[in-house]
C-alpha positions as CSV (number, residue, x, y, z in Angstrom):
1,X,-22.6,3.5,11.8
2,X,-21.6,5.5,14.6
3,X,-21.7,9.2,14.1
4,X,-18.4,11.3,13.0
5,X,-18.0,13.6,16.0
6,X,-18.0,9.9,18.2
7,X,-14.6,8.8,16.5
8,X,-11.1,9.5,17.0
9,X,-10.5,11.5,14.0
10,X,-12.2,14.2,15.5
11,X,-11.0,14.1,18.8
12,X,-14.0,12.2,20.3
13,X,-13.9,12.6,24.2
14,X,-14.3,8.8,25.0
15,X,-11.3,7.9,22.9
16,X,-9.2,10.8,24.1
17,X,-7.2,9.0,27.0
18,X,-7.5,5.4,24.7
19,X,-4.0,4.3,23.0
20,X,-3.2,5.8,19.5
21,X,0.3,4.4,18.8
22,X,1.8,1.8,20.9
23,X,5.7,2.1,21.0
24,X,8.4,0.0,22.5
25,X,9.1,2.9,25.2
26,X,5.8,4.7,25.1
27,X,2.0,4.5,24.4
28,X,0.7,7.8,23.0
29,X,-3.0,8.6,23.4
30,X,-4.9,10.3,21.3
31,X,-5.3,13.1,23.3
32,X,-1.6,13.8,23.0
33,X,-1.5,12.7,19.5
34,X,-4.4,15.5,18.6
35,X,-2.3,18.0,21.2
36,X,0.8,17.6,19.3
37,X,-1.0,18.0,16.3
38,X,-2.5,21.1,16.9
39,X,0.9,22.4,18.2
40,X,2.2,21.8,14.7
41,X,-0.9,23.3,12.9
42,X,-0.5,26.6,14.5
43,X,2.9,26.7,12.6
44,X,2.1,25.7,9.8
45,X,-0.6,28.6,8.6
46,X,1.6,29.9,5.4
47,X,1.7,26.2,4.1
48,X,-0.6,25.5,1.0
49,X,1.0,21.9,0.3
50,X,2.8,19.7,2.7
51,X,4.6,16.7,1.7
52,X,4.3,14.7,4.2
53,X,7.1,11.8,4.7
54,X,7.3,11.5,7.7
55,X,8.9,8.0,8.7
56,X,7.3,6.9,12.4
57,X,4.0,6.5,12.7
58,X,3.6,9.4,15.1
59,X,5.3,12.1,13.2
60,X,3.3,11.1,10.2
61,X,0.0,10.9,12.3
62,X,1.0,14.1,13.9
63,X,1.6,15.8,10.7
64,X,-1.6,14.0,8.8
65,X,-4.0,15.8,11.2
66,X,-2.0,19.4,11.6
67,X,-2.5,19.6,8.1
68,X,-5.9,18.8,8.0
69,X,-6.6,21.5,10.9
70,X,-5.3,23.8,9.4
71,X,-6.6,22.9,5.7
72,X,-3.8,22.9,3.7
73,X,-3.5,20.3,1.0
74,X,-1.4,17.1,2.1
75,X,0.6,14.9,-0.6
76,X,1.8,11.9,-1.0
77,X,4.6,11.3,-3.8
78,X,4.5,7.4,-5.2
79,X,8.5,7.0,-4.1
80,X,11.1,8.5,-2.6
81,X,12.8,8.4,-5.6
82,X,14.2,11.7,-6.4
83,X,12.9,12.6,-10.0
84,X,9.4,11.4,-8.7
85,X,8.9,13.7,-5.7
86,X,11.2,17.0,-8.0
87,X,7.8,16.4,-10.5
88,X,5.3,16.4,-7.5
89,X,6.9,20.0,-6.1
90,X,7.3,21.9,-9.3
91,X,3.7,21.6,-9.5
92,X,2.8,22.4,-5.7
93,X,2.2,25.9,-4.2
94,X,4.3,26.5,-1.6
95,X,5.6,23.6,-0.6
96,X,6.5,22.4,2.7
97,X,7.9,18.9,3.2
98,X,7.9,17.3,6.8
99,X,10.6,14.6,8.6
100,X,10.4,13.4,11.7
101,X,14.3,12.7,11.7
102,X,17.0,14.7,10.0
103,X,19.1,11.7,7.9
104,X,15.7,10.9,5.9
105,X,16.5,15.0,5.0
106,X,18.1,15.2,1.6
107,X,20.4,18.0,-0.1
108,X,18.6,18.5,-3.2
109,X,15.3,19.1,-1.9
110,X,16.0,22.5,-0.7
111,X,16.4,23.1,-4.7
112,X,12.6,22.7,-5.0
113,X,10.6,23.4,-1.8
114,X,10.8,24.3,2.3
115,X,12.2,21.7,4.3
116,X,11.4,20.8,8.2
117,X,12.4,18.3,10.7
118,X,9.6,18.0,13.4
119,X,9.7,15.7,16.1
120,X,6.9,15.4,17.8
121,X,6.6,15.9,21.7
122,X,4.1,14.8,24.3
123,X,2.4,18.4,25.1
124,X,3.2,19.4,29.0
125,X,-0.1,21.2,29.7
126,X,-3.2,18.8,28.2
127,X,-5.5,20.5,26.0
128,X,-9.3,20.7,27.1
129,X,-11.5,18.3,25.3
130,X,-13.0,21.6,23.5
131,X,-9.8,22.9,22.6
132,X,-8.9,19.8,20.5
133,X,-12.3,19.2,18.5
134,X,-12.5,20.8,15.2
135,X,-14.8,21.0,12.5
136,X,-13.3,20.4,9.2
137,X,-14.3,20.9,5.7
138,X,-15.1,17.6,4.7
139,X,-15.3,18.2,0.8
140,X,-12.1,20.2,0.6
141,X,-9.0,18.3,-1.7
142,X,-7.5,17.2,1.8
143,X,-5.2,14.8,0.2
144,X,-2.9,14.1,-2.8
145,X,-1.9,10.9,-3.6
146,X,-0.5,9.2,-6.5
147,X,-0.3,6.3,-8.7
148,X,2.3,3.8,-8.6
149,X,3.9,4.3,-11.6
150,X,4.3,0.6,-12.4
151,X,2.2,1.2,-15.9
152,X,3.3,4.7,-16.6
153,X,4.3,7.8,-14.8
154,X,2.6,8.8,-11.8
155,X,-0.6,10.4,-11.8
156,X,-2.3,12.5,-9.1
157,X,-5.5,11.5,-7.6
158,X,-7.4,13.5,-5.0
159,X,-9.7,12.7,-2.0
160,X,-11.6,14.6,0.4
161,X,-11.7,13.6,4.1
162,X,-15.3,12.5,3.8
163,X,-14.5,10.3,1.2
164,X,-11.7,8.9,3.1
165,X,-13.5,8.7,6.3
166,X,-16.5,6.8,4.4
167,X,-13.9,4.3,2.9
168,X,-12.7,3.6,6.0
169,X,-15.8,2.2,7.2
170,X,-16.9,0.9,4.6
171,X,-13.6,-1.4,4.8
172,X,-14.1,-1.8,8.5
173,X,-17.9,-3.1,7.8
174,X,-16.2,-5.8,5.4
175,X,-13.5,-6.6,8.5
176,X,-16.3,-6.9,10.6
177,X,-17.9,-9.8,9.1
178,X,-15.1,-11.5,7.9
179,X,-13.0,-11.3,11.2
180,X,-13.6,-13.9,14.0
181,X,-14.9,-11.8,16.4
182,X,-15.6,-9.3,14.3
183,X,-13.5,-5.7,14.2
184,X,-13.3,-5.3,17.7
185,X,-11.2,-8.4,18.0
186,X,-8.3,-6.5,16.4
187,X,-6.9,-4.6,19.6
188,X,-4.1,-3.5,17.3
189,X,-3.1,-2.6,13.9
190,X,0.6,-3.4,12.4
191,X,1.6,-2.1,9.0
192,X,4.7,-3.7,7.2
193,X,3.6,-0.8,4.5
194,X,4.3,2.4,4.4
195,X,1.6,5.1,5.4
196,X,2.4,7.1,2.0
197,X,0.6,5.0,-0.2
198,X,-3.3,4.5,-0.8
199,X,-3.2,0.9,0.7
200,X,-1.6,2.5,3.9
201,X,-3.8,5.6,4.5
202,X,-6.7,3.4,4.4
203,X,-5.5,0.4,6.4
204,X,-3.0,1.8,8.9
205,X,-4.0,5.7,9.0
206,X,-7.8,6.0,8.4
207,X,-9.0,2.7,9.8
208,X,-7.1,3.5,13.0
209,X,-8.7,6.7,13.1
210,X,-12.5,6.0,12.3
211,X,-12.7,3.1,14.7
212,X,-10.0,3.8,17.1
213,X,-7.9,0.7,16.5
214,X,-4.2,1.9,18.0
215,X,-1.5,1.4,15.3
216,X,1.9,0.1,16.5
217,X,5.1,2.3,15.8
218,X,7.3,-0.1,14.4
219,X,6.8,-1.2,10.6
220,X,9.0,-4.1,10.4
221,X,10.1,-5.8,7.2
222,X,12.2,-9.1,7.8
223,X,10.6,-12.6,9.0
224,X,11.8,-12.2,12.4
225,X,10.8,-8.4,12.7
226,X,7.2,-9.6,12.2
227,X,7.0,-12.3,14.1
228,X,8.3,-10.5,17.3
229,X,6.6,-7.6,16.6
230,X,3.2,-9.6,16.6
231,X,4.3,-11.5,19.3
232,X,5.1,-8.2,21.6
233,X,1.6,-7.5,21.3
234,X,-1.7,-7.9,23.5
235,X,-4.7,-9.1,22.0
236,X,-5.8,-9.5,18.2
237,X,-3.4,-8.1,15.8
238,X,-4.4,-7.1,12.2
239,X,-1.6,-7.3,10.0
240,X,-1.1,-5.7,6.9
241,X,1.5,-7.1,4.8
242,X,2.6,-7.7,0.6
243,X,2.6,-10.8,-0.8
244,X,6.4,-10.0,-0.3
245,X,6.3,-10.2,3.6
246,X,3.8,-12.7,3.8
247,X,6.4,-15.1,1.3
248,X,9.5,-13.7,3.7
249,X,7.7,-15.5,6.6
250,X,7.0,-18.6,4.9
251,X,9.9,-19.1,3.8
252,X,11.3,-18.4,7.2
253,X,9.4,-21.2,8.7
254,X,8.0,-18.7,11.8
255,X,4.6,-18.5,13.2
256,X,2.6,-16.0,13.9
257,X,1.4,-15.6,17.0
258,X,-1.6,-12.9,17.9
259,X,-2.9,-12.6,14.7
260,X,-6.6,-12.0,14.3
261,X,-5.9,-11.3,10.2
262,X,-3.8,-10.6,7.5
263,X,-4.5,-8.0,5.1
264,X,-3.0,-8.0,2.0
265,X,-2.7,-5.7,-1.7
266,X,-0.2,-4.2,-4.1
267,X,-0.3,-7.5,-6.1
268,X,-2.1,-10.8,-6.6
269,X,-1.4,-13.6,-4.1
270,X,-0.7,-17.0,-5.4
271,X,-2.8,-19.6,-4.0
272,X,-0.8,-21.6,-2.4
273,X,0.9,-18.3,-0.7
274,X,-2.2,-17.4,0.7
275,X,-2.7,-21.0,2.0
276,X,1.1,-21.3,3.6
277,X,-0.1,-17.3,5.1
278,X,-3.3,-18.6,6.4
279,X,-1.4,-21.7,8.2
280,X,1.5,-20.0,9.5
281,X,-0.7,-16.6,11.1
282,X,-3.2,-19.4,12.0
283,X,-5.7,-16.2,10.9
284,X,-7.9,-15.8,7.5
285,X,-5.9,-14.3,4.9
286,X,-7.8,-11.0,3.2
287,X,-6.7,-9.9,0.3
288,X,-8.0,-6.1,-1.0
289,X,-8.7,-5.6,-4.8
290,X,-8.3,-1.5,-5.1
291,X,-6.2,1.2,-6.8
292,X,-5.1,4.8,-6.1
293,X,-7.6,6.4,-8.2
294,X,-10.6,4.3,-5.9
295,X,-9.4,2.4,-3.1
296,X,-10.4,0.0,-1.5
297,X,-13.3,-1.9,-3.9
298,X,-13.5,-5.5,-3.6
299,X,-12.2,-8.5,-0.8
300,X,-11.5,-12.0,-1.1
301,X,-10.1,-14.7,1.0
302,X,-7.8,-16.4,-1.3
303,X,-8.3,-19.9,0.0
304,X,-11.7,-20.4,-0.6
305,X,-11.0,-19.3,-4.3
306,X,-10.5,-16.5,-7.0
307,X,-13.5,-14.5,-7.1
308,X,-13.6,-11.2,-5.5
309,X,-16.9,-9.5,-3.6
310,X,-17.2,-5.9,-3.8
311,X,-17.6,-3.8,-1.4
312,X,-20.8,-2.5,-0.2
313,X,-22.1,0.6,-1.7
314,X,-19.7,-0.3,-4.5
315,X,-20.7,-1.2,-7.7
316,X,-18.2,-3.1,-10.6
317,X,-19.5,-2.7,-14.3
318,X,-17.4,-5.1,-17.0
319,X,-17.3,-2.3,-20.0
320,X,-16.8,-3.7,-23.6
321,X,-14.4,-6.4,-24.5
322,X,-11.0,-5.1,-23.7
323,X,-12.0,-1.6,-22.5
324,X,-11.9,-2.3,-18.9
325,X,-14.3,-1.8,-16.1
326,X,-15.7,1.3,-14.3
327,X,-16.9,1.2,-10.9
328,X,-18.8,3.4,-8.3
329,X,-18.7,4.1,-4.9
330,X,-19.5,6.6,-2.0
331,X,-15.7,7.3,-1.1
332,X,-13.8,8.1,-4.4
333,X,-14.7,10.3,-7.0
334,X,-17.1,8.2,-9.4
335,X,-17.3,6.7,-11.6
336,X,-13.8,5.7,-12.6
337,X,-12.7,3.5,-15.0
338,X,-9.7,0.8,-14.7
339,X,-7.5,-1.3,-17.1
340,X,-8.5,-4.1,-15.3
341,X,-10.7,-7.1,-17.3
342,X,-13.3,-9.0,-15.2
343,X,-15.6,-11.6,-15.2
344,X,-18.6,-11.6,-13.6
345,X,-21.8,-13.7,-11.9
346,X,-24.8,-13.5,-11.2
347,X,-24.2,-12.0,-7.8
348,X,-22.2,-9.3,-8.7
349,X,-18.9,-10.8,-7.9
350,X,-15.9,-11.1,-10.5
351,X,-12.6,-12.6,-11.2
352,X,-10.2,-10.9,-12.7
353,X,-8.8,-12.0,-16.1
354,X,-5.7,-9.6,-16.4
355,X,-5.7,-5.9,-17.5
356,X,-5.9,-4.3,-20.6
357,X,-1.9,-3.2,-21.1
358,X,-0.9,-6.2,-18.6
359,X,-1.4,-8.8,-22.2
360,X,1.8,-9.3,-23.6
361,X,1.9,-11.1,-27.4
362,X,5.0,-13.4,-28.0
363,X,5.0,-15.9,-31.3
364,X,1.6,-15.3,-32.1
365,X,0.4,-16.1,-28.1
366,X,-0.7,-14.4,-25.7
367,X,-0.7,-13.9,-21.9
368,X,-1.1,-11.7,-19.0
369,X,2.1,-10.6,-17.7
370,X,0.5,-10.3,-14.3
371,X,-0.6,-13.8,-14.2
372,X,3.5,-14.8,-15.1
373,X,4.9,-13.1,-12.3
374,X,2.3,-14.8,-10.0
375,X,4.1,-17.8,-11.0
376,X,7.2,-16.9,-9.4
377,X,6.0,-16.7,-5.8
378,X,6.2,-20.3,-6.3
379,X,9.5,-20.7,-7.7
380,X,11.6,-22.8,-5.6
381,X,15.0,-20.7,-4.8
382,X,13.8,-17.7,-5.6
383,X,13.7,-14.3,-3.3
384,X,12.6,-12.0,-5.5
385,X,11.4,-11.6,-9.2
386,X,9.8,-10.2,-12.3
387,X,9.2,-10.8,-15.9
388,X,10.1,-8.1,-18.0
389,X,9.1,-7.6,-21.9
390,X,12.2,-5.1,-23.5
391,X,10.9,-3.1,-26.3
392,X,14.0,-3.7,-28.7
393,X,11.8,-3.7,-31.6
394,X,13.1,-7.3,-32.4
395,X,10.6,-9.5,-34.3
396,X,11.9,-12.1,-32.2
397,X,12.2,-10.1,-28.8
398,X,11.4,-12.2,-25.4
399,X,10.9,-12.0,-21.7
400,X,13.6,-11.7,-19.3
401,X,13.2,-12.5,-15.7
402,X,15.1,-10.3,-13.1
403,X,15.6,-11.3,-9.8
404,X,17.1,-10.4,-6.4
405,X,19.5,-13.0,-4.1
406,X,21.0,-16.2,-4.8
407,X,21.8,-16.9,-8.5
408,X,19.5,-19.3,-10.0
409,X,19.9,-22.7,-11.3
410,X,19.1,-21.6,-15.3
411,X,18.4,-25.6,-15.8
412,X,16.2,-25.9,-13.0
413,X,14.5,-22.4,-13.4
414,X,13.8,-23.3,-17.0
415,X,12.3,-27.1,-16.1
416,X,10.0,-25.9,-13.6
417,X,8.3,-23.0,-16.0
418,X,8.4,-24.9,-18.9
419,X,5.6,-27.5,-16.6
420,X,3.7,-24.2,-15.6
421,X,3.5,-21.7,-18.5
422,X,3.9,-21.8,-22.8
423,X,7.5,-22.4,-24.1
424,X,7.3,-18.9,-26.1
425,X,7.1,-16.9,-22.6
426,X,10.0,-19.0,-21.2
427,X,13.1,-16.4,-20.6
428,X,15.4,-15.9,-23.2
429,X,17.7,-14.3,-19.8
430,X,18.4,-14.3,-16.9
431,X,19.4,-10.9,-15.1
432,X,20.2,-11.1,-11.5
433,X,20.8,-8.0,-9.2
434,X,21.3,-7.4,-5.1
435,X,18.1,-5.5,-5.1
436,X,14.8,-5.4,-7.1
437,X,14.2,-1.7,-6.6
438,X,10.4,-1.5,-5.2
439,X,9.0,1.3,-4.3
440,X,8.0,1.2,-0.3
441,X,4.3,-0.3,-1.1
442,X,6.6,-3.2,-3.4
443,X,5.6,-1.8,-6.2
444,X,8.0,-1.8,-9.6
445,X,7.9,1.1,-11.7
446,X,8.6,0.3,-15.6
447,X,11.3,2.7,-15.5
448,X,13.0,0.8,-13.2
449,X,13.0,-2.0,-15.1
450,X,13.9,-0.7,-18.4
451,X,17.2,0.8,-16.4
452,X,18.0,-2.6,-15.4
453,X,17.4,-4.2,-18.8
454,X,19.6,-1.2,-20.8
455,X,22.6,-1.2,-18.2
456,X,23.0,-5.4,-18.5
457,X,22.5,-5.2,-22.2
458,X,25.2,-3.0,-22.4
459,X,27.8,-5.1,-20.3
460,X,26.7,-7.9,-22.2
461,X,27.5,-5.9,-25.8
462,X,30.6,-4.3,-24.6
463,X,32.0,-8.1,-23.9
């Protein structure tokens, strides 16, 4: 393990003049990157919390490391939905949120807390090498991030830059052996996620920065996006992706050219997804078992089955039946206990069996509602979807599947579940919308989904 003041983070002077963030009209270095950065940090010494949402990849890189120089407390809200972020600032000091363009700027967000557009610009006089190392404080709450919401309402988890920078190569020792080629293979990083959520720091922000792999400006979204952004590119490319984008491309029929490996988390991936992925990228398929309150824990490649490894220095402990797991590790506060029931062998690895408010009870039977909605990555026709349980307090209440795009055959849908899954958990209805609304990282909040459910129930009642 190479020693911290040898790595980008810290402005190492053999990666100074190296690539950072490769865009379509210019490559910035990480000299210029850590310039910038300290440009901003010198304005920014009255801040004590910045929200950083910054859209590109330099403005949030930019504004990632001027707030870490000059120590005030960086957070990341779980949406950019409004009521989310309005709970985040109330209970800030001071806060000071950061765009680098002014239509992501929003009205009502001068109600609650400074507002700033910086752009970030290539410094004309270079800093010496001297003048852009600094020594931070490595156990101070350097970062604020937040659940997803999808099992309850946000909650706030905090991380120190040591613990950050130790996740980050701990995840790039894992990369290492499991890429062909090993790390250094990957010349470049593209993220179809969003650098805001835990997934994204560690994959797109902090693994760039520990072992100077240059991320690529663009995030792209659509099947063709992807594909020519991985094909733009020189050298290995690691990808990081949903099961979402890597289901886009399938469908799409596109290849992937470039890719060294796909990374992959927010949700399980379906079998047979990860096997199209792994054809289509012609590249191993790695998904990430982790959560906001740890990180990044275990790793599997789907293909050759469902058992996850964990992580070195990371240790998984299956607590009594139906009270979750707790784990410890060197870069999250420890230990911490999930929701999440395992099984495990005699190596230490596991398989997840669902989690502990994921089990849904229809008719006397029971499943994990998790396990459902892996089913529909399979369903033929289908864009986007999820089963939802209302709680009418109905003693014969049952799921409802909502999906995005094309209406649904409700003949077909129904023949090709009822081969796949108990007749009780079958849909009672069917709700389809233009838009599922995810949250950036593809996450659904329950919220959401009870919104949905109320507003078609009414229309349906008022008919």
């Amino acid at each position: 393990m190479r020693p911290l003041t040898d790595v980008p983070l810290l402005a190492a002077p053999s990666h100074l003049d190296a690539p950072a963030v490769v865009g379509a009209d210019h490559v910035w270095t990480w000299r210029q990157i850590h310039a910038a950065s300290v440009v901003l940090a010198e304005q920014l010494e009255d801040v004590a919390t910045l929200c950083n949402l910054c859209a590109s990849r330099v403005g949030f890189l930019v504004t990632w490391l001027a707030a870490m120089r000059c120590g005030c407390q960086q957070l990341l809200p779980p949406s950019g939905g409004h009521s989310d972020l309005v709970a985040i600032l109330q209970s800030s000091a001071r806060p000071l949120i950061i765009v680098d363009d002014i239509q992501l700027l929003k009205p009502h967000w001068a109600e609650h807390a400074r507002c700033r557009v910086h752009v970030p610009q290539v410094v004309a006089l270079p800093f010496a090498d001297a003048d852009l190392a600094w020594s931070p404080d490595w156990d101070a709450p350097t970062v604020r991030l937040y659940t997803s919401g999808s099992t309850g309402d946000p909650e706030p988890q905090i991380r120190t830059l040591r613990q950050l920078v130790r996740g980050a190569q701990l995840l790039g020792a894992q990369l290492d052996r499991e890429i062909n080629g090993g790390l250094s293979a990957v010349r470049q990083i593209i993220s179809s996620v969003p650098p805001q959520h835990m997934f994204g720091v560690e994959t797109s922000v902090m693994l760039s920065l520990v072992h100077g792999i240059p991320v690529h400006e663009c995030r792209p979204l659509l099947a063709a996006d992807i594909c020519a952004a991985l094909a733009g590119c020189e050298g290995g490319v690691a990808w990081v992706a949903t099961p979402l984008h890597l289901r886009a491309v399938a469908q799409s029929g596109e290849i992937l050219s470039n890719c060294r490996v796909v990374i992959s988390s927010t949700m399980p991936l379906a079998p047979a997804l990860a096997m199209q992925a792994e054809l289509f990228a012609e590249a191993p398929v790695l998904e990430i078992y982790g959560s906001t309150e740890t990180g990044a824990i275990a790793i599997r490649r789907s293909v050759r089955g469902a058992q996850w490894q964990a992580m070195a220095c990371v240790r998984v402990e299956a607590l009594s039946t139906g009270a979750g797991i707790r784990v410890w590790g060197e870069h999250f506060p420890s230990p911490q206990t999930l929701e999440d029931q395992i099984a495990t062998d005699a190596e230490g690895n596991f398989t997840l069996l669902g989690r502990k408010g994921d089990v849904i009870k229809i008719a006397g039977r029971r499943a994990s509602l998790a396990g459902l909605n892996l089913l529909l990555q399979d369903l033929p026709g289908l864009t986007d979807g999820v089963f939802y349980l209302p709680d009418t307090g109905e003693a014969t209440q049952r799921l409802v599947l909502i999906h995005a795009g094309a209406r649904l055959n409700r003949a077909a849908t129904t023949n090709w579940l009822r081969a796949r899954m108990d007749p009780v958990f079958l849909p009672r209805s069917i709700i389809c919308i233009e838009r599922l609304p995810r949250t950036d990282n593809g996450k659904l909040q329950q919220s959401a989904l009870m919104q949905i459910f109320s507003e078609w129930r009414a229309g349906v009642d008022g008919k």
